[in-house]
C-alpha positions as CSV (number, residue, x, y, z in Angstrom):
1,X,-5.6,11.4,-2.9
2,X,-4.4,9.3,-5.8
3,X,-0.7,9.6,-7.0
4,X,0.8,8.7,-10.0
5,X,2.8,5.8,-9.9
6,X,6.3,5.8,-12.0
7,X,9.5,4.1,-12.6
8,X,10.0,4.6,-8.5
9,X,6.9,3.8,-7.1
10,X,7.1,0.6,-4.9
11,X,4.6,-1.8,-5.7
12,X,3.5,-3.8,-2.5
13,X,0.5,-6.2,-1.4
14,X,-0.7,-9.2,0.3
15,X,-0.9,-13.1,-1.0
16,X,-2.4,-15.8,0.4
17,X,-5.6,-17.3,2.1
18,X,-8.4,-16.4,4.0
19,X,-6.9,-12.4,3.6
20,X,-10.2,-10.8,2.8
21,X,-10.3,-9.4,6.3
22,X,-6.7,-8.2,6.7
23,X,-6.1,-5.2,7.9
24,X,-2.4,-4.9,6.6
25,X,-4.1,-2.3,3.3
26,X,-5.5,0.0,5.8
27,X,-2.3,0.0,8.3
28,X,-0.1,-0.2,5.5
29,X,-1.5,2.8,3.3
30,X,-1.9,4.7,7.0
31,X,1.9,4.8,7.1
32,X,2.2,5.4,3.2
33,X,0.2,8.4,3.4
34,X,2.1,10.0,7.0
35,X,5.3,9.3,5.6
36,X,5.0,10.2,1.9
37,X,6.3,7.4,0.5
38,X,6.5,6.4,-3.5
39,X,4.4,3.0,-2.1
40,X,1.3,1.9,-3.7
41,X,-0.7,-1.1,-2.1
């Protein structure tokens, strides 16, 4: 499901080292997507 972002949407993401296997995108768009927020990751 992609949304279109706007003047509301909340950009957010992750900086820093050694991050290629985080798994803050996946948890983080998890609870974008259950809660319907204007996020994108």
């Amino acid at each position: 499901m992609k949304k279109e972002i706007n003047g509301k949407t909340k950009i957010i993401g992750l900086i820093g080292e050694n991050i290629e296997n985080s798994l803050s995108p996946f948890i983080h768009n998890q609870i974008i997507i259950k809660y319907s927020l204007d996020f994108c990751y």
